[in-house]
Structures are given as C-alpha cells and as structure tokens.
C-alpha positions as CSV (number, residue, x, y, z in Angstrom):
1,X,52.3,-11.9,-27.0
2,X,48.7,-12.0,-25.8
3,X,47.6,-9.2,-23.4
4,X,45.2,-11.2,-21.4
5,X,47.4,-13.2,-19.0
6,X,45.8,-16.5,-16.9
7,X,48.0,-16.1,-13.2
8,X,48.3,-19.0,-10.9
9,X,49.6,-18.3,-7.7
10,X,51.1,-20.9,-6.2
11,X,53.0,-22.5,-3.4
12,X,55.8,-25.0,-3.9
13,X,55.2,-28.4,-2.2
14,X,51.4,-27.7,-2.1
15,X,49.8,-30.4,-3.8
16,X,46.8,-28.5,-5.3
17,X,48.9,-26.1,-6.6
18,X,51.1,-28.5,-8.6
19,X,48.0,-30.2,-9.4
20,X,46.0,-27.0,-10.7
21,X,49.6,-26.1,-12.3
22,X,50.4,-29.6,-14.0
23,X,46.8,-29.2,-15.9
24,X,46.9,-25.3,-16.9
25,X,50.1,-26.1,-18.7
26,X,48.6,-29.4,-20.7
27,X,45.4,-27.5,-21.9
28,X,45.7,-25.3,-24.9
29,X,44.9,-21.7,-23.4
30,X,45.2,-20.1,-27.3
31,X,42.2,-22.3,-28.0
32,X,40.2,-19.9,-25.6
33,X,38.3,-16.8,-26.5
34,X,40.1,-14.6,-26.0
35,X,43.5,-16.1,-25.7
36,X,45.3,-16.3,-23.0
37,X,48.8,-17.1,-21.6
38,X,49.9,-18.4,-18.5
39,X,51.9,-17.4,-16.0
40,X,53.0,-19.5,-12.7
41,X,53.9,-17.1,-9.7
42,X,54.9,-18.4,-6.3
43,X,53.3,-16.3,-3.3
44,X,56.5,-17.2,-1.3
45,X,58.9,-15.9,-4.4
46,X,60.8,-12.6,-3.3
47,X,59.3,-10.8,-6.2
48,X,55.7,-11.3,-5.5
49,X,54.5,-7.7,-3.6
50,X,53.8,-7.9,0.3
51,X,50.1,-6.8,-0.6
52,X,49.5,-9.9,-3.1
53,X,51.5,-12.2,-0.7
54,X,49.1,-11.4,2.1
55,X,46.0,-11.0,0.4
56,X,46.8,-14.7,-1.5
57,X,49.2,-16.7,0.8
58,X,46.1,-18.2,2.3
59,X,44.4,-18.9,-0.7
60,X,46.7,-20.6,-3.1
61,X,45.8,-22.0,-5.4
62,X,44.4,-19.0,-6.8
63,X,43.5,-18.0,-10.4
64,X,43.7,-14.3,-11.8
65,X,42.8,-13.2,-14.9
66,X,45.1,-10.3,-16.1
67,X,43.2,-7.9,-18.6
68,X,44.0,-5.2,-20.3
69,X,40.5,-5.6,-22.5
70,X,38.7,-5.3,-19.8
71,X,41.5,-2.6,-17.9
72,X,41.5,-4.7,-14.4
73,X,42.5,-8.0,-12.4
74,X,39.5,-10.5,-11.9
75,X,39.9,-13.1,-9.4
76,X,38.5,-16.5,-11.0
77,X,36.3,-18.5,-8.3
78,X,37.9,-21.6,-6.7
79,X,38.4,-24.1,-8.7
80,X,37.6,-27.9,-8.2
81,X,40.5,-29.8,-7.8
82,X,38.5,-32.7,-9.5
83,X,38.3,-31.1,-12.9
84,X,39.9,-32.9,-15.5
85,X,41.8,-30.8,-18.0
86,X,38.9,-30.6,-20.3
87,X,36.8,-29.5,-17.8
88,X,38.7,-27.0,-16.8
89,X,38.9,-25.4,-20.2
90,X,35.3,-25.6,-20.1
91,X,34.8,-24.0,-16.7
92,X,37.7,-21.2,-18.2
93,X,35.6,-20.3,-21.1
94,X,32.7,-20.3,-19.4
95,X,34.1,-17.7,-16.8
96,X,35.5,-15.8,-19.9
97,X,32.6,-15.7,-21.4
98,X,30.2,-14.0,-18.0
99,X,33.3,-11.7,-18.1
100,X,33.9,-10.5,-21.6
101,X,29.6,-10.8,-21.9
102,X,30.7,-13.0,-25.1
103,X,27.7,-14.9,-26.5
C-alpha cells in the first residue's frame, strides 16, 4: 500500500465530480513520483466528519493530497474540468513536484 493517498471528494449526481472521478481512475497514479493511490469520498457519505463536510460541501470537486512524507493534508488547487487525462497527470506531477521540492 502506498502511504501517499490522492482524495477526491465528491458529490453524487455532480457532474464535475463524476467527470474529475471517471479520469483519476483511468490515469496510472503509480506512474507518479511518488506514488499515489486514490481514494473517492462522498461529502454527503455518513462517514465523512462534520468539519470536512462543511469546510468541502461547497467545494466539491476537491483534491487532497494525503502525506505522511511530508506529515500533513495539502489541498491541490482547482482543477480544470477541461484537462484531458494526460493533462491531468501532468498538472499532478507538476503539483507533486512544488510539494516534495523534487527536481
């Protein structure tokens, strides 16, 4: 299992979010440096805390990067819906990158 996790969180029956989700799971997140694996949380879901429902139920879809490298949760800027898959791997890595100061 990796230990840097890639969260979407999401909101069924919002197009963006099915959108974003649909090309997150067709791009090949191991091929990233570092790693990463994707998980798919809905804001509305019973399990998602009252904090991270109302800090995101107004900002779905929303991307978090999960570390424990780097010991904290990074919030990824908005991304385009007009990104095609490889892109967004692009844009990914190049986020990773700024964060993880890889060269």
């Amino acid at each position: 299992m990796n230990s840097e996790v890639l969260t979407l969180y999401s909101r069924q029956g919002c197009c963006l979010c099915q959108e974003l989700e649909r090309k997150l799971s067709n791009i090949c997140l191991n091929n990233l440096k570092p790693s990463l694996e994707l998980s798919i949380v809905d804001i509305d879901s019973i399990k998602v805390s009252l904090d991270i429902q109302m800090k995101y139920t107004n900002e779905v879809p929303i991307i978090v990067l999960d570390s424990t490298k780097l010991l904290k949760k990074i919030e990824l800027p908005r991304v385009s819906p007009r990104l095609k898959e490889d892109m967004l791997f692009s844009w990914i890595q190049k986020n990773l990158n700024s964060l993880y100061q890889i060269t």
